[in-house]
Structures are given as structure tokens and as C-alpha cells.
C-alpha positions in Angstrom: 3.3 -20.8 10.5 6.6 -19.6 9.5 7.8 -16.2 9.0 10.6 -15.8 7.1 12.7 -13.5 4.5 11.3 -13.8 0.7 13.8 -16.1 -1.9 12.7 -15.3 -5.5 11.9 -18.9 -5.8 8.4 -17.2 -3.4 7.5 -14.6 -6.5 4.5 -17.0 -8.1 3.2 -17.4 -4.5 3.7 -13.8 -3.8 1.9 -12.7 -6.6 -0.8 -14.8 -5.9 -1.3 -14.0 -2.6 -1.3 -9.8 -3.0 -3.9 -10.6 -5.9 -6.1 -12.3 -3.6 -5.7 -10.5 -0.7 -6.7 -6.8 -2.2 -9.5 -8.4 -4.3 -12.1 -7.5 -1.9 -10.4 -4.3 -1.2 -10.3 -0.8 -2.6 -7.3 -1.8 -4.3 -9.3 -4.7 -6.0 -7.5 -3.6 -9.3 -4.2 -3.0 -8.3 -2.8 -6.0 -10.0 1.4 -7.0 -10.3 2.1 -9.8 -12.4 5.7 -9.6 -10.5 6.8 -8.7 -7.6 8.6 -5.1 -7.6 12.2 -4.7 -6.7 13.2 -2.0 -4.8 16.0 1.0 -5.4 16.9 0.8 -1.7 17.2 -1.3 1.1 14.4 -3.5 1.9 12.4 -6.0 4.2 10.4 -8.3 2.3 9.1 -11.1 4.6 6.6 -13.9 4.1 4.1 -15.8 5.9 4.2 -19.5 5.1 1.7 -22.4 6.0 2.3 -25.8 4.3 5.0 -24.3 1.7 2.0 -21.9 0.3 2.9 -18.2 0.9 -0.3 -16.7 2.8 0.9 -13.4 4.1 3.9 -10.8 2.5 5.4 -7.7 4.2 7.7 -5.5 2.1 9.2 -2.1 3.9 11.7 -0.1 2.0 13.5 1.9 4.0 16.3 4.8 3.6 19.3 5.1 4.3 19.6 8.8 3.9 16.7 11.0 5.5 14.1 11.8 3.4 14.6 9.5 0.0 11.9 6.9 0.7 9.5 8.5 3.4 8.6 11.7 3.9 6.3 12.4 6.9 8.6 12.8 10.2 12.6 13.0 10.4 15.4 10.5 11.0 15.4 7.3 9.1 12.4 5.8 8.4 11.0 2.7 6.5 7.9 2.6 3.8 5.6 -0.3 4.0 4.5 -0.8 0.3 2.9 -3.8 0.9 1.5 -6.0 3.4 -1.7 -8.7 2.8 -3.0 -12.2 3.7 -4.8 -14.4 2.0 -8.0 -14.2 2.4 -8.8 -18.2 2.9 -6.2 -17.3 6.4 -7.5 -14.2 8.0 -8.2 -14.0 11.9 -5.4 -15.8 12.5 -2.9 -12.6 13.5 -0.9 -12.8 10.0 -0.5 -10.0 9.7 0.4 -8.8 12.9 3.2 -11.6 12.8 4.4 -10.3 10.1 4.2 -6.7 11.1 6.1 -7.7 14.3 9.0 -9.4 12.9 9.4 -6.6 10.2 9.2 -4.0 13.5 12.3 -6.0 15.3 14.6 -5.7 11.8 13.5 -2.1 12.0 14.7 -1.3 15.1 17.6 -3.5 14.2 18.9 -1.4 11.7 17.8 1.7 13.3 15.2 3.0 11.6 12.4 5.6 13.9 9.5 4.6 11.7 7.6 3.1 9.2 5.0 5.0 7.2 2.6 3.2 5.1 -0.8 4.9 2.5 -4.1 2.5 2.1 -7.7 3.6 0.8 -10.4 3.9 2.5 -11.6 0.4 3.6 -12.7 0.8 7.2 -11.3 -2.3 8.2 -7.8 -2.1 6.8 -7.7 1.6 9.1 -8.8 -0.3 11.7 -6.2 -2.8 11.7 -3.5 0.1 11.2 -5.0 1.9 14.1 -5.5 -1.1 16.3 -1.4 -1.9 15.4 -0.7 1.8 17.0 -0.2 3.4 13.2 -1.1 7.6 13.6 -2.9 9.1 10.6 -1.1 11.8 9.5 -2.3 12.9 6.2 -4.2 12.1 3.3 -5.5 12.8 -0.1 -8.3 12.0 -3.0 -7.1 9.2 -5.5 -10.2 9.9 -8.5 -10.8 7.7 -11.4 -12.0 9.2 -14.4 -14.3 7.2 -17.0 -14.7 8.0 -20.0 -17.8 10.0 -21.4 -19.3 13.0 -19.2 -17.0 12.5 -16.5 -13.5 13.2 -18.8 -15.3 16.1 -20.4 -13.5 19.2 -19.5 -11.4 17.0 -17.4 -8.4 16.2 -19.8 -7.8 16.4 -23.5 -5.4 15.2 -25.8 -3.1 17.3 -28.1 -2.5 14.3 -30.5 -5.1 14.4 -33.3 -7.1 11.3 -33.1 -6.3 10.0 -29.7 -9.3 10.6 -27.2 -8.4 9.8 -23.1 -11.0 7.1 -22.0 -9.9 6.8 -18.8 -7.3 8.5 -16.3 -6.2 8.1 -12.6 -5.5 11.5 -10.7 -4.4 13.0 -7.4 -6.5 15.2 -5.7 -4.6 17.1 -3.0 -7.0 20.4 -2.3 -9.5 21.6 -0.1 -13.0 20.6 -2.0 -13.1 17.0 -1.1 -17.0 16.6 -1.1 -17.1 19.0 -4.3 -14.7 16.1 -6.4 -16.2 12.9 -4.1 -19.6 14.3 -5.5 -18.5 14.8 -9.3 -16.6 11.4 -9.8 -18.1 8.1 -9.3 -15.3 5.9 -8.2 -12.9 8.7 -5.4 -10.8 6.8 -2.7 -9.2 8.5 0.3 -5.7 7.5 0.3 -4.6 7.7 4.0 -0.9 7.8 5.4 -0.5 6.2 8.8 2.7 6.5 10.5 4.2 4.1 13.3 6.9 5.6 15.8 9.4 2.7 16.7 10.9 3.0 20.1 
């Protein structure tokens, strides 16, 4: 396996490979069709077997406290992405690729790197067991149509009715909303100190 900085020749492969990886995740329909490009600095890194692209990292990181992340102080880094394929998990992927992206962290002196998932047990897990901290979360809640929009959200264009909408829920009444909406994700920050 080879770890190595993305080339935008990788973006087909890329693309692929985030699709797969989050398909039997909460984020099953978070689908790109490119890969993003970022405003600031970044670290986008790639885990290669046999020229196919089987694992991506991508931090963003500031260079100006406070403009990317914003749970701790100094300079920190945002992991928007990180995934393997799914046909190579259990092989430590991802905690290649976590490793390498640490070392160019510390490089360039950043003091962390923050990163939010859902609530997938396993994907936690793997954040804990890499020596991530939660620090904070909140309620992602997706709103079908029918009874559940009603009283929810309106439009004030004649003629256009909302079918669907994605919210934030950052209040106290978890349960009240988890128990009111039929699809509600925790969305959970986890924050890695870099020595």
C-alpha cells in the first residue's frame, strides 16, 4: 500500500471510493460527484493498492486561529473526510492514513485536528480507539414530507409546498425531537491534541 498526496488525475477514484465507503454508513446519502476544493490550506492524502485509490484523508487546516475549527485554541486542522473502501477494511487504512496526515500536522504546526461523524458506533469507536476526545455534539433531523413537515416549515411562495428539509438541532430536548422525526442523527465532534 502506498500513501501518498492526492493529484487530480485521483478525483474518479476518489469519488468512488467516499461513495462506497459511507454507503453503509449514516452518511449513506451524502453523495459528491467531485471532490471539494478547499478555501484554505489542505492535506488531502490517498491510500493506493494496485493504482485503485482505496482510502482518502482530507484535513483543512487554518492558518489564522479560529477560521476553519472552532473547538480549542491555537491552529488547528478539520478532518472533512476520511474513508476506505469497503472491499479493504481491517487492514489499518485508515490509521495509515490518519498517521501520515498527523506527521504533516505537526509539521506545519498545527495543535489539532477536529473532525464531526453521526452516530455509527463503530466509526466512534475507531475515533476513540485513535485517541480523538468527544467534545460536543448536536441533532442533524430529516424532515419528510406529510405529517412530519406540518407545522414544521412553510413556504411564503404561492404554490411551492417543502417536501423535505434537513435541520440542526442544537437544544436541550434531544429525546423530545429523536421521538418526533423518524430519521435524527447525532452528529458528534471529536477532537485530537497533537503533541
Amino acid at each position: 500500500m502506498e500513501i501518498r498526496s492526492y493529484r487530480s488525475e485521483d478525483e474518479t477514484g476518489w469519488v468512488r471510493c467516499r461513495t462506497l465507503s459511507f454507503l453503509d454508513t449514516a452518511y449513506f446519502d451524502n453523495v459528491l460527484t467531485k471532490k471539494e476544493k478547499y478555501e484554505n490550506p489542505s492535506i488531502e492524502l490517498v491510500a493506493v493498492i494496485e493504482n485503485q485509490i482505496v482510502g482518502l484523508l482530507d484535513i483543512e487546516y487554518e492558518t489564522q486561529e479560529g477560521t476553519v475549527c472552532s473547538r480549542g485554541e491555537g491552529i488547528g486542522g478539520m478532518m472533512w473526510h476520511i474513508a476506505v473502501h469497503p472491499d479493504f477494511r481491517k487492514r489499518a487504512i485508515g490509521k495509515s492514513l490518519l498517521i501520515e496526515a498527523e506527521r504533516i500536522c505537526k509539521d506545519i504546526g498545527l495543535n489539532r485536528i477536529e473532525a464531526w461523524t453521526r452516530d455509527d458506533e463503530w466509526v466512534k469507536r475507531w475515533y476513540e480507539n485513535n485517541q480523538f476526545i468527544k467534545v460536543d455534539s448536536y441533532l442533524q433531523v430529516f424532515i419528510d414530507g406529510g405529517e412530519e413537515i406540518k407545522g414544521v416549515i412553510m413556504s411564503e411562495i404561492p404554490k411551492l409546498y417543502p417536501v423535505q428539509t434537513f435541520a440542526h438541532y442544537v437544544g436541550e430536548e434531544r429525546e423530545i425531537i429523536k421521538n418526533k422525526f423518524k430519521r435524527v442523527h447525532e452528529c458528534h465532534c471529536f477532537v485530537k491534541q497533537l503533541k
